[in-house]
Backbone as CSV, one residue per row, in Angstrom:
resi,resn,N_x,N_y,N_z,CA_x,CA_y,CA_z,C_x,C_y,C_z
1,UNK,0.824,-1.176,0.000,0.000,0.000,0.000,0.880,1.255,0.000
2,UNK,1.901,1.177,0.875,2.739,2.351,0.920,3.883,2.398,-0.574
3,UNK,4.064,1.783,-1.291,4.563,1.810,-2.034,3.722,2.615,-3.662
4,UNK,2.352,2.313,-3.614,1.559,2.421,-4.594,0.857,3.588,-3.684
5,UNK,0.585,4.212,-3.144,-0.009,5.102,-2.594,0.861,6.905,-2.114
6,UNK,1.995,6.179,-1.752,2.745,7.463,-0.824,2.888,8.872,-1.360
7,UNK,3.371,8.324,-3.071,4.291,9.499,-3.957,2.951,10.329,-3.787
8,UNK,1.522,9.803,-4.381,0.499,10.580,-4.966,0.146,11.703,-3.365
9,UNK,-0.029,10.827,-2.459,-0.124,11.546,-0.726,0.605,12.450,-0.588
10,UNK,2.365,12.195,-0.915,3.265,13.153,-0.648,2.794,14.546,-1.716
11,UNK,2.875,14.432,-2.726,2.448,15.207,-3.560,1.409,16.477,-3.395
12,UNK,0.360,15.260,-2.805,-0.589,15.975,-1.904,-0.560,17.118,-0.899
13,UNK,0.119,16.098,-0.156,0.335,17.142,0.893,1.668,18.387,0.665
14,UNK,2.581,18.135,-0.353,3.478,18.976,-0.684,2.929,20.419,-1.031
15,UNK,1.693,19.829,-1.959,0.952,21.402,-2.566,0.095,21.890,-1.321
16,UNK,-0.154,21.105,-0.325,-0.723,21.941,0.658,-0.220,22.577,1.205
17,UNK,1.395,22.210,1.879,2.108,22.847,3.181,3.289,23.965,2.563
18,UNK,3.759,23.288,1.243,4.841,24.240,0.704,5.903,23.789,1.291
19,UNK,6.341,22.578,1.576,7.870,22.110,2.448,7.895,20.706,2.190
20,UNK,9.171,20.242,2.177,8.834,18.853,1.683,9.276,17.998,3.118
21,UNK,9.649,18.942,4.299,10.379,17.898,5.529,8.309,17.687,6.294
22,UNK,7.664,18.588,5.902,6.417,18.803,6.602,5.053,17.884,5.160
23,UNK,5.802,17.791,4.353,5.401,16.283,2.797,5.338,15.668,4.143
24,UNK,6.523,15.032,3.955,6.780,13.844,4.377,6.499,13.547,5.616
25,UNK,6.409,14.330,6.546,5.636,14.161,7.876,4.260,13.453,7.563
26,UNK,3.311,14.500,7.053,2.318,14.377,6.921,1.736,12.779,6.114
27,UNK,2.560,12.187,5.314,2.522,10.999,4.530,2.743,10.272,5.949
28,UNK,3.644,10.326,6.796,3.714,9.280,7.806,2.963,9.456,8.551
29,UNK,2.508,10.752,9.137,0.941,10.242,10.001,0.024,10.001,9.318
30,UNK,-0.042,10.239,8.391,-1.434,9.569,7.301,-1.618,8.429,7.387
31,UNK,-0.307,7.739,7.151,-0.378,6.010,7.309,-0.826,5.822,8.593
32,UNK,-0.001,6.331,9.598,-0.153,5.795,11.112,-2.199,5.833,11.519
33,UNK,-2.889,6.823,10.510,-4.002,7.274,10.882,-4.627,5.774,10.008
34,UNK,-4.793,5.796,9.382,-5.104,4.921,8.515,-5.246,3.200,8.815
35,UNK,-3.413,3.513,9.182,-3.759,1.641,9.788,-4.427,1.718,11.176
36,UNK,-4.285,2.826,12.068,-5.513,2.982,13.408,-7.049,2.676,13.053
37,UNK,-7.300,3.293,11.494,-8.300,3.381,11.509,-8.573,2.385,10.030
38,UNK,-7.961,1.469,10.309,-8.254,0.197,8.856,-9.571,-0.489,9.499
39,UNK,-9.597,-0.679,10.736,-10.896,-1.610,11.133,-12.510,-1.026,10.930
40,UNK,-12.117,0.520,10.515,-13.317,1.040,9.969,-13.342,1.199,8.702
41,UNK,-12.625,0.955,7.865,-12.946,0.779,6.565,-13.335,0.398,5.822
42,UNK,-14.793,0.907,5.040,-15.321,-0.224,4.562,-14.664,-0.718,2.823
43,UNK,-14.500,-1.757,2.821,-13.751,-2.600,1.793,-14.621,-2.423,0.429
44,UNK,-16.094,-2.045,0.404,-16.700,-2.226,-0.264,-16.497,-0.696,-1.725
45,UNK,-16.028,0.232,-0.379,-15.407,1.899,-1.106,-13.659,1.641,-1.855
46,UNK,-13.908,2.755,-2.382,-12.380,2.786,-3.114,-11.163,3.150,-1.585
47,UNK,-10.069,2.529,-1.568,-9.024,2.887,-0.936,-8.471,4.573,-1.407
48,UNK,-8.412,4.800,-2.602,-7.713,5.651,-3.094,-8.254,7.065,-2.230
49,UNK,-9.622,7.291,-2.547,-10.626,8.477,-1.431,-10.348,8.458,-0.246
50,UNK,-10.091,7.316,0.104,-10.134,7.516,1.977,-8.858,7.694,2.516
51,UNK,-8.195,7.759,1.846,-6.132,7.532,1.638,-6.517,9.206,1.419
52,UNK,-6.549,9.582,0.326,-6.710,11.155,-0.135,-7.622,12.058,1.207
53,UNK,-8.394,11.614,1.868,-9.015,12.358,3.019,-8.337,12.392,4.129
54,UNK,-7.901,11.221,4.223,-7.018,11.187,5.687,-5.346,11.992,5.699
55,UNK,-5.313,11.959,3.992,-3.811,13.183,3.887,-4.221,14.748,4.120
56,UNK,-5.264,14.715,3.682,-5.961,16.257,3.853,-5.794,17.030,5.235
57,UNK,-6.223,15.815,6.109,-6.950,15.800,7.417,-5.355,16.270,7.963
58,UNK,-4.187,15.349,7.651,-2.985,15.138,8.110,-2.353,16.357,8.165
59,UNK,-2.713,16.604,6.379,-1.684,18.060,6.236,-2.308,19.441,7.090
60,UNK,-3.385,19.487,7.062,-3.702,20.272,8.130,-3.302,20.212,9.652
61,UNK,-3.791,19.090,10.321,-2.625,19.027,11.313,-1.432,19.604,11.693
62,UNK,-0.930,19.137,10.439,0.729,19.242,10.843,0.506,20.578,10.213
63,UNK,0.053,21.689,9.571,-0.266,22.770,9.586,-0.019,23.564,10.778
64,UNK,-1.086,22.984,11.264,-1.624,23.833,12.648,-0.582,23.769,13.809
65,UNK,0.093,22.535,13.695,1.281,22.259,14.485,2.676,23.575,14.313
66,UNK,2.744,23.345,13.105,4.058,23.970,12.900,3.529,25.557,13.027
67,UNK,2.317,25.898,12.757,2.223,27.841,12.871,2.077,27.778,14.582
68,UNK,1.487,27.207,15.149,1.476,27.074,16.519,3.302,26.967,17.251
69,UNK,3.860,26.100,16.634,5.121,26.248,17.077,6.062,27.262,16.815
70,UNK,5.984,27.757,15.291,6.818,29.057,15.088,6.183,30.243,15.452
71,UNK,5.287,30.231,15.516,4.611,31.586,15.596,3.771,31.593,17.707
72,UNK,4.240,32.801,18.204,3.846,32.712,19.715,2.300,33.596,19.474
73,UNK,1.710,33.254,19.465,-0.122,33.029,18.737,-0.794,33.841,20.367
74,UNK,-0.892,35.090,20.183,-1.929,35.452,21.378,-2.990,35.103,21.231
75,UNK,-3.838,35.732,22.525,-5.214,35.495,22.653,-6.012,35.796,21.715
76,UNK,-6.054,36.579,21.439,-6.305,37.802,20.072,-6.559,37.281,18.998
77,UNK,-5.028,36.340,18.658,-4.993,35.721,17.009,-6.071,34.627,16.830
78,UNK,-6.715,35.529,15.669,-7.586,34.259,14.814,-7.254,33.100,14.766
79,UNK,-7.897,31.906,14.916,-8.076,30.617,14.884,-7.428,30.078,12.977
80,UNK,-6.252,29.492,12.778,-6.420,28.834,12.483,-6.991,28.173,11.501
81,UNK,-7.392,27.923,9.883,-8.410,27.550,9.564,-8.109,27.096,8.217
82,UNK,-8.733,26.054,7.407,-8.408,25.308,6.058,-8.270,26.149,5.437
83,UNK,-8.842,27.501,5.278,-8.448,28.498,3.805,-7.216,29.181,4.075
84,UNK,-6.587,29.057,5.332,-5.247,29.745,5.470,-4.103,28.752,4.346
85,UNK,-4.051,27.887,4.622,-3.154,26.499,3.583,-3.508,26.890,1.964
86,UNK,-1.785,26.725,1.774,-1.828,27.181,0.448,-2.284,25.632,-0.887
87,UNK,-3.795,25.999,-0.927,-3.807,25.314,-1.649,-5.724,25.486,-2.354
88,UNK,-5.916,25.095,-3.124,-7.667,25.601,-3.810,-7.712,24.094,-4.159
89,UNK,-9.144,23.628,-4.212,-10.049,22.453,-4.127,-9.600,22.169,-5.837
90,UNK,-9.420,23.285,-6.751,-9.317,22.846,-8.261,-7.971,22.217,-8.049
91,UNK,-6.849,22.273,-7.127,-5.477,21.984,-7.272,-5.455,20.655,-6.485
92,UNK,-6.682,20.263,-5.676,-6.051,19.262,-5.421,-7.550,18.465,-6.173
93,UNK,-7.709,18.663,-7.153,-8.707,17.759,-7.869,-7.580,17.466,-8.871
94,UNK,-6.832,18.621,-9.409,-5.646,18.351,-10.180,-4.951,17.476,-10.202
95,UNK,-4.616,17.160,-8.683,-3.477,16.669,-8.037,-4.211,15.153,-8.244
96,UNK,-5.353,14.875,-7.777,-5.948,13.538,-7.559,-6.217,13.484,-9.104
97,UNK,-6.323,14.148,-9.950,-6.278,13.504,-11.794,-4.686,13.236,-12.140
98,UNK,-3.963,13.862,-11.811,-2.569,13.484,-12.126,-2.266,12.440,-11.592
99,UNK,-2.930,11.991,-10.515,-2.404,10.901,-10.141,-2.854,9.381,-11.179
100,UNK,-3.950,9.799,-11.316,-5.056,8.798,-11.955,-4.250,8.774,-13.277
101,UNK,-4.092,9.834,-13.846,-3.167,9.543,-15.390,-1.899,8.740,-14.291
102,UNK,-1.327,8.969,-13.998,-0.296,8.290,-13.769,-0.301,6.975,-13.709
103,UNK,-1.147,6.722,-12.730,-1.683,5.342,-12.728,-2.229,4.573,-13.786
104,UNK,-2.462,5.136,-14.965,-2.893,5.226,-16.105,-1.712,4.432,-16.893
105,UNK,-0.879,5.267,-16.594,0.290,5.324,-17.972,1.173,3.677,-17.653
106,UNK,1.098,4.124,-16.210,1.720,2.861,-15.632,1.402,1.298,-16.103
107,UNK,0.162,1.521,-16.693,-0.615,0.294,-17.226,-0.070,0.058,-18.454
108,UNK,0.250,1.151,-19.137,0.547,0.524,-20.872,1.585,-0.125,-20.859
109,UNK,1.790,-0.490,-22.096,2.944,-0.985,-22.335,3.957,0.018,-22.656
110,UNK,5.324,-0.717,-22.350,6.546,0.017,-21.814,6.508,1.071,-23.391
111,UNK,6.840,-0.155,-24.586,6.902,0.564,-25.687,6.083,2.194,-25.801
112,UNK,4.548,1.863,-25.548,4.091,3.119,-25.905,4.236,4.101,-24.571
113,UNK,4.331,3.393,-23.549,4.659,4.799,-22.448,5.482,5.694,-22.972
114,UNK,7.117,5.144,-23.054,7.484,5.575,-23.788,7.586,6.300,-24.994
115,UNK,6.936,6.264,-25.979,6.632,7.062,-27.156,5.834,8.447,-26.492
116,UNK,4.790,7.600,-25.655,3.984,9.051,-24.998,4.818,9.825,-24.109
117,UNK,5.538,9.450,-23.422,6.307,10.423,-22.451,7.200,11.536,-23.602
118,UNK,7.895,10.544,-24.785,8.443,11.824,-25.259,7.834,13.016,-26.038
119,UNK,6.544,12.388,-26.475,6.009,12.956,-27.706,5.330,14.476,-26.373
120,UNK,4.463,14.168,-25.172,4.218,15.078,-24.491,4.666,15.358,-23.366
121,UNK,5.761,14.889,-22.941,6.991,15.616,-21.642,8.556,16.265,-22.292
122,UNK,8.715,15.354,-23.810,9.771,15.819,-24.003,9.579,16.548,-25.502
123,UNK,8.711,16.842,-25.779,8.036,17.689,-27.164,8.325,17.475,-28.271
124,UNK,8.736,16.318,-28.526,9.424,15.723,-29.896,8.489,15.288,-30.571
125,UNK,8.594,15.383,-32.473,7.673,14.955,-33.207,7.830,13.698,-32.927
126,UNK,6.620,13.086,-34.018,6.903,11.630,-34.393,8.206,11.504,-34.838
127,UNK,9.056,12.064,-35.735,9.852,12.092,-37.049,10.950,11.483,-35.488
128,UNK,11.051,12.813,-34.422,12.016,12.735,-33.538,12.101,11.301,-32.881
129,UNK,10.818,11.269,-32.208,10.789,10.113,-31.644,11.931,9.041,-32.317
130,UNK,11.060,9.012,-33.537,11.552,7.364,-34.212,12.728,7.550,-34.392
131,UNK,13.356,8.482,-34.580,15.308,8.743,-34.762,15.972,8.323,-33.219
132,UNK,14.836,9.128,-31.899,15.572,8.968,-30.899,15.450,7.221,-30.320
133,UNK,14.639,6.706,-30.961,14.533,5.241,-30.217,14.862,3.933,-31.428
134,UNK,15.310,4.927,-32.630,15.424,3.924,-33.333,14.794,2.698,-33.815
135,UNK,13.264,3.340,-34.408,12.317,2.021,-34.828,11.677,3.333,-35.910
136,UNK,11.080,2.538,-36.939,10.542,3.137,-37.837,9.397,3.899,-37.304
137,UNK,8.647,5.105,-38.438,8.083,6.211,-38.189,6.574,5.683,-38.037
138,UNK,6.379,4.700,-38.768,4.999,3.933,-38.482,4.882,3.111,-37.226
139,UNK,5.804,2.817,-37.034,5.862,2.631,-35.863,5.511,3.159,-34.293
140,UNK,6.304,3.914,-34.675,5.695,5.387,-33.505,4.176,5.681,-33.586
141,UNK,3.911,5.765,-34.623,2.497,6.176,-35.370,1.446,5.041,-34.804
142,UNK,1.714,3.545,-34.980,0.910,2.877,-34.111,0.784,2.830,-32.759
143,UNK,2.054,3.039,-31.955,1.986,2.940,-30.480,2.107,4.154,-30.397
144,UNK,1.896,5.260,-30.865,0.898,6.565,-30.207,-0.370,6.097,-30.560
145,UNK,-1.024,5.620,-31.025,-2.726,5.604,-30.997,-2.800,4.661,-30.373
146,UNK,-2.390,3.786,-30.425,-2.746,2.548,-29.254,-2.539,3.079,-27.576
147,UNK,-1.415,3.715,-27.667,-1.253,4.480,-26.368,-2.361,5.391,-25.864
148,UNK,-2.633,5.944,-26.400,-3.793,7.118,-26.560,-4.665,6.180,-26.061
149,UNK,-4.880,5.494,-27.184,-6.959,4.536,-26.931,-6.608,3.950,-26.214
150,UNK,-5.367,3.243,-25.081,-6.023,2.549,-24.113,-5.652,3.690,-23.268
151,UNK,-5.136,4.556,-23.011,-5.217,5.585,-21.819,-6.901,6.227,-21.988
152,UNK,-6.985,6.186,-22.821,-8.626,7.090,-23.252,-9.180,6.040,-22.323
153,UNK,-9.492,4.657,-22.399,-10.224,3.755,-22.164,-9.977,3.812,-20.353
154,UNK,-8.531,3.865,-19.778,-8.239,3.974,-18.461,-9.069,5.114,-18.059
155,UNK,-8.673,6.222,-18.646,-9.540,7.481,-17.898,-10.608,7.780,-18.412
156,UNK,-11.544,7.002,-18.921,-12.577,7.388,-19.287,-13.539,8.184,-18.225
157,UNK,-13.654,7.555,-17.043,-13.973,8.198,-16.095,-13.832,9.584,-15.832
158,UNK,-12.619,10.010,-15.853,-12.505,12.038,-15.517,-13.293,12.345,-16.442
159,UNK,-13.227,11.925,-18.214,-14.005,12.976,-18.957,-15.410,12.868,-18.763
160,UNK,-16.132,11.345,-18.034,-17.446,11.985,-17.447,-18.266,12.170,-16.290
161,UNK,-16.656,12.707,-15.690,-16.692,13.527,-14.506,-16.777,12.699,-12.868
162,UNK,-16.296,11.815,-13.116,-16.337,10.547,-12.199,-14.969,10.436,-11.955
163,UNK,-14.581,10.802,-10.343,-13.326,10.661,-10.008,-13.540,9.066,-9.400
């Protein structure tokens, strides 16, 4: 679980707190919350949601921890509160679709991951591709559409609006 779960959590909580020593905190009490609270889980729901709520829950925490510790907080000072954390509900819907492509890509085959990673992380035509990996241009040309239609088929879900 921690292996297939953490990066997308850390991530998570990275865009919430802005620090990566207070990431990674937050990923480890997440777990610690989680396996406390595995005997309420119902098996019948997705893992992925209740993993993603309990990082939320976390990074706030450890939020509230660390302004409480650096900061000597009078009587006075406002409470505290989820809209202070740098982060908007579209960024971490973002965050939970990036993950889902990821998880996505992870499924194809190596060949076309590959073709797709360069064609849209590393901006190379087809023409490039097939020079940089050394296989013909039709080639490329099939395992980009095959790549495509089964990622289409993985995420079909986001485009109708079903996380």
């Amino acid at each position: 679980m921690y292996q297939t779960f953490s990066a997308p959590m850390y991530v998570t909580a990275l865009k919430m707190l802005g620090r990566h020593d207070l990431a990674a905190d937050t990923v480890q009490r997440a777990f610690v919350q989680a396996w406390q609270a595995a005997e309420r889980f119902d098996p019948a729901r997705e893992l992925q949601p209740w993993l993603y709520a309990i990082t939320r829950r976390a990074a706030i925490d450890v939020y509230r921890r660390e302004r409480r510790a650096s900061e000597q907080l009078s009587l006075d000072s406002p409470a505290v509160n989820e809209g202070d954390l740098a982060f908007e509900d579209a960024t971490m819907d973002e965050t939970w679709r990036a993950w889902q492509v990821r998880q996505a890509l992870d499924q194809l085959h190596p060949d076309e991951r590959e073709v797709l990673r360069l064609a849209y992380h590393g901006g190379c035509t087809q023409s490039e591709i097939a020079s940089i990996l050394g296989i013909a241009l039709g080639t490329v040309k099939s395992r980009t559409s095959r790549g495509q239609r089964r990622l289409a088929e993985l995420l079909g879900h986001l485009r109708d609006g079903v996380s």
